[in-house]
N, C-alpha and C positions, 0 to 999 in steps of 0.2 A: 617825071611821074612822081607821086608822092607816095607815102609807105605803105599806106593803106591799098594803093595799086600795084605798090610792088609784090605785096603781103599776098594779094591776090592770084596774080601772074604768077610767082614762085611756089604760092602752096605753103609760103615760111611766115608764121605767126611776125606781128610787129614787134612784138618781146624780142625774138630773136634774131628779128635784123637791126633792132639798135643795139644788142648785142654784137652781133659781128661788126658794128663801128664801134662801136668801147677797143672792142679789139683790132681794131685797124684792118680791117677785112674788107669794110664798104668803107667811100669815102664820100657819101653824096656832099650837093652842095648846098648853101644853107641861103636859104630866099631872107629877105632880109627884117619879113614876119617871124623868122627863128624856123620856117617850115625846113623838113629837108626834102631834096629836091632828089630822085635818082635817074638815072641815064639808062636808057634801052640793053647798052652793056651789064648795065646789075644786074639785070633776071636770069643770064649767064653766069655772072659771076657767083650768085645765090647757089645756083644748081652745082658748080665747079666745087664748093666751099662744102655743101652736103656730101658730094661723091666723095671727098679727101677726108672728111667727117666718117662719112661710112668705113674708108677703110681705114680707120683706128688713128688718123693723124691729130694730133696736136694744132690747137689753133696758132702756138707761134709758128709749126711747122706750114700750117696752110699758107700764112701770113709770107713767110718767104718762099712759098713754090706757087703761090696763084697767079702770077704770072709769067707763070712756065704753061701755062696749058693754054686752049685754045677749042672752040667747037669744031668737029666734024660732021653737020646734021645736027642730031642729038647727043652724039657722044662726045664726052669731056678724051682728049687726045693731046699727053705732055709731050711738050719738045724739052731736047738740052738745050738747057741750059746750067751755069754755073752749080754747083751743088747740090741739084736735083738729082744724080744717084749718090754722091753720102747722104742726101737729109732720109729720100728712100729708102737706104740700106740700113741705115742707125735706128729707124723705126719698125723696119721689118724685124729686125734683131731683139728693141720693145719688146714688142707684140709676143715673135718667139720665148723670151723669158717668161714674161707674165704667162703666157699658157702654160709654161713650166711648170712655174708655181703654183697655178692654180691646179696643172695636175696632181704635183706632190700634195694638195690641202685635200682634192677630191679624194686619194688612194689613204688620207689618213682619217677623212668623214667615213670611210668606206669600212676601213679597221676595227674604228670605233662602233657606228650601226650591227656589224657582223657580232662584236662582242656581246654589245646588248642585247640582241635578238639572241643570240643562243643560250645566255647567263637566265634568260629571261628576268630581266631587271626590270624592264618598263614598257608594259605591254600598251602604249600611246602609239 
């Protein structure tokens, strides 16, 4: 199929699936017009690349766990393999800092809002 049918079948703009070949994510094959060509398995792999997307991974993280997973029906379903729980583990641990952080920035937006509103400094 070609990208404009993949683009279709996934619901993922053609920006961003030659995006995810920049990134070595898809790897269609290339007709010899320069068209790219994709396999029934990509509209799979589109949807696998959004879920690991959704939960906060890294494209080079996707890049070494997409094929660790697999469909069951509709749902994306990872097996072990090699490294798939440290790459999991190292990005949960991510994810938990940055929340950190960004609660520490929220609890000091929060300090500062409280100040102005009571100083009455800037009634915006």
């Amino acid at each position: 199929m070609r990208i404009g049918d993949l683009a279709r079948e996934s619901g993922v703009s053609r920006r961003l699936l030659r995006y995810y070949e920049e990134q070595g994510l898809l790897r269609p094959r290339r007709l010899p017009n320069g068209y790219r060509e994709y396999a029934d398995a990509d509209v799979a792999a589109v949807r696998h690349i959004r879920t690991m997307l959704a939960a906060g991974l890294p494209t080079t993280v996707i890049g070494r766990l997409l094929h660790c997973v697999h469909d069951d029906g509709e749902r994306m379903v990872p097996t072990a393999c090699p490294g798939m729980v440290t790459n999991l583990r190292r990005e949960h641990r991510r994810i938990t800092e940055t929340i950190e952080r960004l609660q520490t920035s929220q609890q000091a937006l929060d300090t500062m809002l409280t100040t102005v509103l009571t100083t009455g400094l800037d009634q915006r």
